[in-house]
Gaussian input, Z-matrix of N, CA and C with variables (Angstrom, degrees):
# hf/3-21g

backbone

0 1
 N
 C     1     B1
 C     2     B2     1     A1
 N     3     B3     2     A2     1     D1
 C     4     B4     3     A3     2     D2
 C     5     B5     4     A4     3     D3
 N     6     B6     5     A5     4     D4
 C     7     B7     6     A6     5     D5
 C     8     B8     7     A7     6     D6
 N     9     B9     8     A8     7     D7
 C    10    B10     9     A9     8     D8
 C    11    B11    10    A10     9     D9
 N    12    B12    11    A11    10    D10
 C    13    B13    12    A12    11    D11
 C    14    B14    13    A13    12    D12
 N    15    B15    14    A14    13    D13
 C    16    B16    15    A15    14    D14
 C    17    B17    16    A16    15    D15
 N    18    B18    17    A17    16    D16
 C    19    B19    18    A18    17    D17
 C    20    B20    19    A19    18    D18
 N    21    B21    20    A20    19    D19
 C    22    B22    21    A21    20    D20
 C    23    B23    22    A22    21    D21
 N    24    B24    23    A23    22    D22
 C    25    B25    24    A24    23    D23
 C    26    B26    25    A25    24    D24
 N    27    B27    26    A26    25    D25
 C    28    B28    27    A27    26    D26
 C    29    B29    28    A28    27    D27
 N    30    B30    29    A29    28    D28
 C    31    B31    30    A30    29    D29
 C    32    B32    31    A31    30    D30
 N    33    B33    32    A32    31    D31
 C    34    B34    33    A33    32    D32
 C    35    B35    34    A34    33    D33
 N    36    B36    35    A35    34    D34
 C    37    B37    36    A36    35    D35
 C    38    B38    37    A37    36    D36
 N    39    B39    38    A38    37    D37
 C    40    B40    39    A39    38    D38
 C    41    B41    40    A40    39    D39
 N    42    B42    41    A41    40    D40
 C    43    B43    42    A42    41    D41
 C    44    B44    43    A43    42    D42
 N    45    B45    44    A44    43    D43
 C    46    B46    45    A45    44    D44
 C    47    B47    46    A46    45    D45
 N    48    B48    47    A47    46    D46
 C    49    B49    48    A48    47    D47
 C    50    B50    49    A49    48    D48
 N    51    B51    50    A50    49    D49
 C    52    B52    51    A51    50    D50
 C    53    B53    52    A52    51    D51
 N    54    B54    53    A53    52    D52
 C    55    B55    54    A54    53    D53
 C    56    B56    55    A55    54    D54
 N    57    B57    56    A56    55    D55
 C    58    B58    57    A57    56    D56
 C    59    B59    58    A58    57    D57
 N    60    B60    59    A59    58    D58
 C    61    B61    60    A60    59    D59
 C    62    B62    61    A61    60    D60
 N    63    B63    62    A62    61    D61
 C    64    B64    63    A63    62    D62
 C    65    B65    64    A64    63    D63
 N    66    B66    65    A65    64    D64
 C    67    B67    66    A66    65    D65
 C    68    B68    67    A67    66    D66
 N    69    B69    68    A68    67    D67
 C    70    B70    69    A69    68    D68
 C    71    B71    70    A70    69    D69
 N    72    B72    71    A71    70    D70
 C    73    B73    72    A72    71    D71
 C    74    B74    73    A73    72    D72
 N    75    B75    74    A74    73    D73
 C    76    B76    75    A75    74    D74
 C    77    B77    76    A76    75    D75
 N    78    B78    77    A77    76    D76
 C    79    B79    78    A78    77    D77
 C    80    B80    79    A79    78    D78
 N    81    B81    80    A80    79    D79
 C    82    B82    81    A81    80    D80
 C    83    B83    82    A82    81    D81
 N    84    B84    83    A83    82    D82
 C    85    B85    84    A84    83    D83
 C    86    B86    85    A85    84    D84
 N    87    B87    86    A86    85    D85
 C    88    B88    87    A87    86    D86
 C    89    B89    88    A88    87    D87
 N    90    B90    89    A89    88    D88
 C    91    B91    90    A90    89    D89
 C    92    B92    91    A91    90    D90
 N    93    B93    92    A92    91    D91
 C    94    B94    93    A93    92    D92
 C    95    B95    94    A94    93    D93
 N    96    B96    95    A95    94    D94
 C    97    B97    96    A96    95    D95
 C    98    B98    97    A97    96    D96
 N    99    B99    98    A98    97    D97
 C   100   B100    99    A99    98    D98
 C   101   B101   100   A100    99    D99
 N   102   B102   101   A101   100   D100
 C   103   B103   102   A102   101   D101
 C   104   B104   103   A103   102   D102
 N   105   B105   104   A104   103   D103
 C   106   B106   105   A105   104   D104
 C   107   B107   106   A106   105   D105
 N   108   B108   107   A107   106   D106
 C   109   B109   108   A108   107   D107
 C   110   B110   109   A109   108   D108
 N   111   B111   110   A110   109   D109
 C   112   B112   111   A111   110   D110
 C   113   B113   112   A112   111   D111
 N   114   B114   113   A113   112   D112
 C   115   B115   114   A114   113   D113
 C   116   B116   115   A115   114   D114
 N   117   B117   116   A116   115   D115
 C   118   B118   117   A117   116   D116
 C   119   B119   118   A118   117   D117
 N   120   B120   119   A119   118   D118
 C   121   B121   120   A120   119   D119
 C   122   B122   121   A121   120   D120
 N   123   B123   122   A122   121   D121
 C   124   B124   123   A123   122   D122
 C   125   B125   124   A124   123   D123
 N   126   B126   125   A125   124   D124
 C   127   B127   126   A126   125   D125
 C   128   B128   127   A127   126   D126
 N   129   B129   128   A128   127   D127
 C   130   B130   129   A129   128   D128
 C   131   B131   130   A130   129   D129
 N   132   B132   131   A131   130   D130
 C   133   B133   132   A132   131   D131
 C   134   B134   133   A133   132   D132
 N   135   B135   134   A134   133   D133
 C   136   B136   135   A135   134   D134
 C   137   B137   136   A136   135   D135
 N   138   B138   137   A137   136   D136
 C   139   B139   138   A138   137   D137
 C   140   B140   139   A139   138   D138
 N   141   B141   140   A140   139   D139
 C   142   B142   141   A141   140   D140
 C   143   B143   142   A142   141   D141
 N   144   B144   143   A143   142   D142
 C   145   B145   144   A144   143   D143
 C   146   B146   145   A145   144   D144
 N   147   B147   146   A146   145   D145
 C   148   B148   147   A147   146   D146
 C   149   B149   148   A148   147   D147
 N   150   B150   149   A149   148   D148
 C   151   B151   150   A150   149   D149
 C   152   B152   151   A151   150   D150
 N   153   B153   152   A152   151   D151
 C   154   B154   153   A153   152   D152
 C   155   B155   154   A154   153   D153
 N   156   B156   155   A155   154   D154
 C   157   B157   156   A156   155   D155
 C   158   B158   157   A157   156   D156
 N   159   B159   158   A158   157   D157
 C   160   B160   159   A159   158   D158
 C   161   B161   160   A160   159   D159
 N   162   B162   161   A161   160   D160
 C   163   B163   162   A162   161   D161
 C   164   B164   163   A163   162   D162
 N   165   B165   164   A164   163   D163
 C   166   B166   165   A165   164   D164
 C   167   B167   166   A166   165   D165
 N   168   B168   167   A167   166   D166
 C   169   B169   168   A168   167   D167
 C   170   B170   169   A169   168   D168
 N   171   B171   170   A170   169   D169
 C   172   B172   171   A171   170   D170
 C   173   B173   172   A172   171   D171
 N   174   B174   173   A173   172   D172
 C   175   B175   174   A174   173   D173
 C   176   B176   175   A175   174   D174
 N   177   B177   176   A176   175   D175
 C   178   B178   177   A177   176   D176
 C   179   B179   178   A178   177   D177
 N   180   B180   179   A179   178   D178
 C   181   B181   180   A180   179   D179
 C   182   B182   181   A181   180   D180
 N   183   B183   182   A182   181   D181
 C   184   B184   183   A183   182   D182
 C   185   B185   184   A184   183   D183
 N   186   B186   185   A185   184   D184
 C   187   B187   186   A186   185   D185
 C   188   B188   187   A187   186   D186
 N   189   B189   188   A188   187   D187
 C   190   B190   189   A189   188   D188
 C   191   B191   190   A190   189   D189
 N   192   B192   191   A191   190   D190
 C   193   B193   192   A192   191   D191
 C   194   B194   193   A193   192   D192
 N   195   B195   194   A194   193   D193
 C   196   B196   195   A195   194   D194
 C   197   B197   196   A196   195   D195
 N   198   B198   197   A197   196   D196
 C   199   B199   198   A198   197   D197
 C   200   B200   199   A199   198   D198
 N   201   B201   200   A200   199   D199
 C   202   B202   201   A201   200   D200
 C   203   B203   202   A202   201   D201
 N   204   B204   203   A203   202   D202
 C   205   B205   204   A204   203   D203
 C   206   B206   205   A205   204   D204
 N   207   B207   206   A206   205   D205
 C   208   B208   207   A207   206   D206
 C   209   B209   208   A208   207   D207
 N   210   B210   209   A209   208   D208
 C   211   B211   210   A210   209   D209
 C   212   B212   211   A211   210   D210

   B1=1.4530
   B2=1.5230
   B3=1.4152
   B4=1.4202
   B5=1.4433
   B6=1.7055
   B7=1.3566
   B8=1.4674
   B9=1.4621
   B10=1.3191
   B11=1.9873
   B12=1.2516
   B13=1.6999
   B14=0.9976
   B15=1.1927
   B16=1.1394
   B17=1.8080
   B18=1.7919
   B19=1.9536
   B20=1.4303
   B21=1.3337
   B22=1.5184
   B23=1.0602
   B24=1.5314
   B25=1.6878
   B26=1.6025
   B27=1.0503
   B28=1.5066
   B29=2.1462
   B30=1.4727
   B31=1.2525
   B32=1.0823
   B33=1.2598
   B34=1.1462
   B35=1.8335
   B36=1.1656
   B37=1.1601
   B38=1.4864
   B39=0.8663
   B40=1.6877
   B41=1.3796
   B42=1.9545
   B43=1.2422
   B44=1.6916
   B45=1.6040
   B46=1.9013
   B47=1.4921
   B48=1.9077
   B49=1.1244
   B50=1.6033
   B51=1.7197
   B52=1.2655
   B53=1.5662
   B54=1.1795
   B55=1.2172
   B56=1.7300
   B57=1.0172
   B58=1.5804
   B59=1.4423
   B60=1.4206
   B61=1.3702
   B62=1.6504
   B63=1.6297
   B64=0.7478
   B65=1.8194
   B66=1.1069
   B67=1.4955
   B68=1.4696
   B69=1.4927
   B70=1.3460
   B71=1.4751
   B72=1.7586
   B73=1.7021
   B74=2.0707
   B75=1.4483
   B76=2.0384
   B77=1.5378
   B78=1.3376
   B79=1.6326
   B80=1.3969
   B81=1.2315
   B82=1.4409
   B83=1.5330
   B84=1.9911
   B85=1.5343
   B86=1.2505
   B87=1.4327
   B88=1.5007
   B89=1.6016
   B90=1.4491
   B91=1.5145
   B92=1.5375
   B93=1.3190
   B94=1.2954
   B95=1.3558
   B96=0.8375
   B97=1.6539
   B98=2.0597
   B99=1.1654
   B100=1.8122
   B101=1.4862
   B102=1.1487
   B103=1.3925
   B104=1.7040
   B105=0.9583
   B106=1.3203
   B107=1.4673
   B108=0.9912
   B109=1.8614
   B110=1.7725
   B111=1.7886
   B112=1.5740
   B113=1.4954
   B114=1.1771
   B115=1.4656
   B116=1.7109
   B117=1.0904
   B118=1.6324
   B119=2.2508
   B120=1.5514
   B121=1.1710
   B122=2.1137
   B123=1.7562
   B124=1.6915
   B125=1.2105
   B126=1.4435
   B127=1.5020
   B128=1.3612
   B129=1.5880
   B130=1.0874
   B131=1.2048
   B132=1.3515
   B133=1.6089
   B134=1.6513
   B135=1.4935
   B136=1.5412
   B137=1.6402
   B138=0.9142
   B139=1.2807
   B140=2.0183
   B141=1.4316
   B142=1.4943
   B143=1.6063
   B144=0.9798
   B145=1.7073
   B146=2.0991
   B147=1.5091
   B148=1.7272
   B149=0.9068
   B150=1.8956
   B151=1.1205
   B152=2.3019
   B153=1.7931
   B154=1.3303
   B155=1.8900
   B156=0.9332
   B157=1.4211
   B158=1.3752
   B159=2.0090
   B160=1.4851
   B161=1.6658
   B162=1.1415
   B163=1.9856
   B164=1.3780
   B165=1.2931
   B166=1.7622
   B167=1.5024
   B168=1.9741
   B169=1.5584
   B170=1.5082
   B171=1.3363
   B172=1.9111
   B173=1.2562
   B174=1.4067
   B175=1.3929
   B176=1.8335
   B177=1.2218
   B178=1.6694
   B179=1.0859
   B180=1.2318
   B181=1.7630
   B182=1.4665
   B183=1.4646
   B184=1.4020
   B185=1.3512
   B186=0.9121
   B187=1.7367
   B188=1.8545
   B189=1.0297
   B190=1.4895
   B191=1.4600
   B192=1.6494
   B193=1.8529
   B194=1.7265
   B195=0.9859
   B196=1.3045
   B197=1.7131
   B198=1.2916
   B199=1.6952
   B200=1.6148
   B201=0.8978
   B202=1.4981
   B203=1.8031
   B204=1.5754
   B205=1.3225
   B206=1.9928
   B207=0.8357
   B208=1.5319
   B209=1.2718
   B210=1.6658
   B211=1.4723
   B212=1.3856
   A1=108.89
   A2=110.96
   A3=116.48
   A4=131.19
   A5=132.24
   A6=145.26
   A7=86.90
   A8=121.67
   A9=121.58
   A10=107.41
   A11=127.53
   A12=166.27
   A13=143.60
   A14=173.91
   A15=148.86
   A16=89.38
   A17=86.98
   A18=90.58
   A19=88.48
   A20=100.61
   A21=143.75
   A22=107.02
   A23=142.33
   A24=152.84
   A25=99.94
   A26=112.13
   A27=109.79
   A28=89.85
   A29=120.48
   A30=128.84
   A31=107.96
   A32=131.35
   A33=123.87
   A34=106.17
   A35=117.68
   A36=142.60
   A37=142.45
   A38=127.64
   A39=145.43
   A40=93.30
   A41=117.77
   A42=115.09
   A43=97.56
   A44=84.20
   A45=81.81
   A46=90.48
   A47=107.02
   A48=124.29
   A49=113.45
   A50=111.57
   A51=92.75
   A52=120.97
   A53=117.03
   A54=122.88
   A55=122.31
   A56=131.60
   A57=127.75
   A58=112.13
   A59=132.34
   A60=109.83
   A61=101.91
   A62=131.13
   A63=120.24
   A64=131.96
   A65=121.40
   A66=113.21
   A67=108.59
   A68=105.42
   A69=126.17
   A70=118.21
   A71=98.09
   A72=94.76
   A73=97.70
   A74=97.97
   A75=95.94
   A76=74.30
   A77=90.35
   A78=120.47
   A79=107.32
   A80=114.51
   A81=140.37
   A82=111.12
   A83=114.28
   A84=103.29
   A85=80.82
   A86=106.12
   A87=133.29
   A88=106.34
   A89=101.90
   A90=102.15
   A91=102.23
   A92=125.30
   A93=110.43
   A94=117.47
   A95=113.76
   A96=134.71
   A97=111.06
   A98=81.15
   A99=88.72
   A100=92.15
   A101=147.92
   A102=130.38
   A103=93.26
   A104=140.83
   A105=129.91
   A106=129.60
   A107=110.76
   A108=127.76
   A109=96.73
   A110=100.68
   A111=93.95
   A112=119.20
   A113=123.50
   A114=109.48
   A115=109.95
   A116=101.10
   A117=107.96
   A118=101.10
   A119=98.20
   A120=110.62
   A121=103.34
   A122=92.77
   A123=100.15
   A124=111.50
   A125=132.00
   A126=116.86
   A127=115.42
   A128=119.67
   A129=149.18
   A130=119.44
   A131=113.77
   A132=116.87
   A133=116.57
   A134=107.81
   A135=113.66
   A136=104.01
   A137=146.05
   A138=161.60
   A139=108.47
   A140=83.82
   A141=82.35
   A142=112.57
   A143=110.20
   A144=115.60
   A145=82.67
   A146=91.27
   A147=91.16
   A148=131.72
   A149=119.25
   A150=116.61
   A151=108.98
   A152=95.63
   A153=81.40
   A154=125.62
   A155=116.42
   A156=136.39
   A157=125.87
   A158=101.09
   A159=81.92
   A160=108.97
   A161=116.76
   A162=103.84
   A163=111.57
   A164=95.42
   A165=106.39
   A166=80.23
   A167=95.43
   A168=120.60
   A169=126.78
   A170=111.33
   A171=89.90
   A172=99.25
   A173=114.03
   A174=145.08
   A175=102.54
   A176=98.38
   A177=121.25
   A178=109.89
   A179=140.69
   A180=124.99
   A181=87.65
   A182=136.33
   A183=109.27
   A184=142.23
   A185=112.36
   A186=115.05
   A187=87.34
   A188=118.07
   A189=141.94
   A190=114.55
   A191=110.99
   A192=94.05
   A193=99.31
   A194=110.38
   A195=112.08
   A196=95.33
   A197=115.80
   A198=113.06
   A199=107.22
   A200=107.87
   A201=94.91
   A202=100.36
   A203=111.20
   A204=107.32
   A205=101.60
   A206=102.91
   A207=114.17
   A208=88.40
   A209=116.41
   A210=126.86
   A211=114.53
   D1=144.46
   D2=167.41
   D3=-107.13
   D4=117.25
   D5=-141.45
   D6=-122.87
   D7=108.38
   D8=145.80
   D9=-46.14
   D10=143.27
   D11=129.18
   D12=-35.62
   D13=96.16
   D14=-174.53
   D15=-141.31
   D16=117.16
   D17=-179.14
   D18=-106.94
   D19=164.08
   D20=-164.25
   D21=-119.39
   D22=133.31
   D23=127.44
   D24=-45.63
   D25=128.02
   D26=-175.87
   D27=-109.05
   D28=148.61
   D29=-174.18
   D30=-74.62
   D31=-16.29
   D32=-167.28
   D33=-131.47
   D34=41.29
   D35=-156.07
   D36=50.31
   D37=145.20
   D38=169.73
   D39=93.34
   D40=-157.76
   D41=-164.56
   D42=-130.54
   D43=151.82
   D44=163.73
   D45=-119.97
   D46=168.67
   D47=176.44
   D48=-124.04
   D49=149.74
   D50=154.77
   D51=-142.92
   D52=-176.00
   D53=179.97
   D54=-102.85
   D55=75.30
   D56=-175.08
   D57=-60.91
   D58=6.00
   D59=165.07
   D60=-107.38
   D61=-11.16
   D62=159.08
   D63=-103.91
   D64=93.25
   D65=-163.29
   D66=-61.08
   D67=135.37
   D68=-172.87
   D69=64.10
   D70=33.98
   D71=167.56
   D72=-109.60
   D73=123.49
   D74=178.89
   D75=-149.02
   D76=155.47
   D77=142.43
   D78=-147.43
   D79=-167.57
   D80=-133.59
   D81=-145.19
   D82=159.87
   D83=169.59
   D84=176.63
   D85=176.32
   D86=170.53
   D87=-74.26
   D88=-55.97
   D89=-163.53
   D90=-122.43
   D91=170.37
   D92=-174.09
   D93=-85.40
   D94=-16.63
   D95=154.59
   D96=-38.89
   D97=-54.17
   D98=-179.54
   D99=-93.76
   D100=-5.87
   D101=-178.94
   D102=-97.54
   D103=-56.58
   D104=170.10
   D105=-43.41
   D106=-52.06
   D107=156.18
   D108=-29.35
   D109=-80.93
   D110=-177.58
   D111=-45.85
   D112=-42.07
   D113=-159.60
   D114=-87.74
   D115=12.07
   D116=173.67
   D117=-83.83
   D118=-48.31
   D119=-165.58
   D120=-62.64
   D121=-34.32
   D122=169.83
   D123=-71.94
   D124=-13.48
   D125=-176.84
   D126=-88.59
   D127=-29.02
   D128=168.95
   D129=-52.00
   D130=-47.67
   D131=169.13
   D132=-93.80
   D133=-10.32
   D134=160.22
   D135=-64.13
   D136=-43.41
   D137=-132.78
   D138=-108.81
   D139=-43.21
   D140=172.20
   D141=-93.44
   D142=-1.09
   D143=-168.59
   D144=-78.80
   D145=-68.71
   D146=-179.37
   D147=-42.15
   D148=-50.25
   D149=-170.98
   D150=-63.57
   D151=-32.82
   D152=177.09
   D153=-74.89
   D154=3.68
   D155=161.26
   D156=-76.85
   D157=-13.07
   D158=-177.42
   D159=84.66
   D160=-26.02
   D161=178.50
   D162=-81.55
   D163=156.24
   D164=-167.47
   D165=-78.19
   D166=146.49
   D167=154.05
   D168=-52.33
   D169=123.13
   D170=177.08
   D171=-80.09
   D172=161.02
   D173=165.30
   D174=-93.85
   D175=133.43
   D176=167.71
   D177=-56.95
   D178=114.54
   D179=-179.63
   D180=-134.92
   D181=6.17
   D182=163.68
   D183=-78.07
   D184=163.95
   D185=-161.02
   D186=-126.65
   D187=141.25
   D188=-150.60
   D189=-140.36
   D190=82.42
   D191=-177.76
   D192=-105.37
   D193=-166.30
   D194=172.42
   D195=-127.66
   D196=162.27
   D197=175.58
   D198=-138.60
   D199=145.44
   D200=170.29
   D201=-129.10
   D202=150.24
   D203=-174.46
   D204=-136.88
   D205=149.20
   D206=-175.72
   D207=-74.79
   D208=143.38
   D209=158.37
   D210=-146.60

């Protein structure tokens, strides 16, 4: 399955990530390289937590633009 992302600069260094079709799926890393890695391994166990519960899988339905605005 494919999970749109959205990583984060974290303030106090490296990045967190998250998942908007699954609420309260993030992980974490130094680099975004290792923050993506992790949050594959969090979706994975998001996924098995549900499926062993019996709850339906979400489906990805986001749509992702980027914008840019003059300031």
């Amino acid at each position: 399955m494919r999970y749109t992302v959205i990583v984060h600069s974290d303030t106090t260094g490296g990045y967190w990530v998250e998942v908007p079709a699954l609420p309260g799926c993030a992980s974490q890393g130094e680099t975004v390289e290792e923050a993506l890695e992790n949050v594959k391994d969090a979706i994975k166990l998001y996924l098995e937590v549900l499926e062993e519960d019996g709850a339906q899988i979400p489906k990805d339905e986001e749509v992702v633009f980027s914008v840019t605005v003059a300031a």
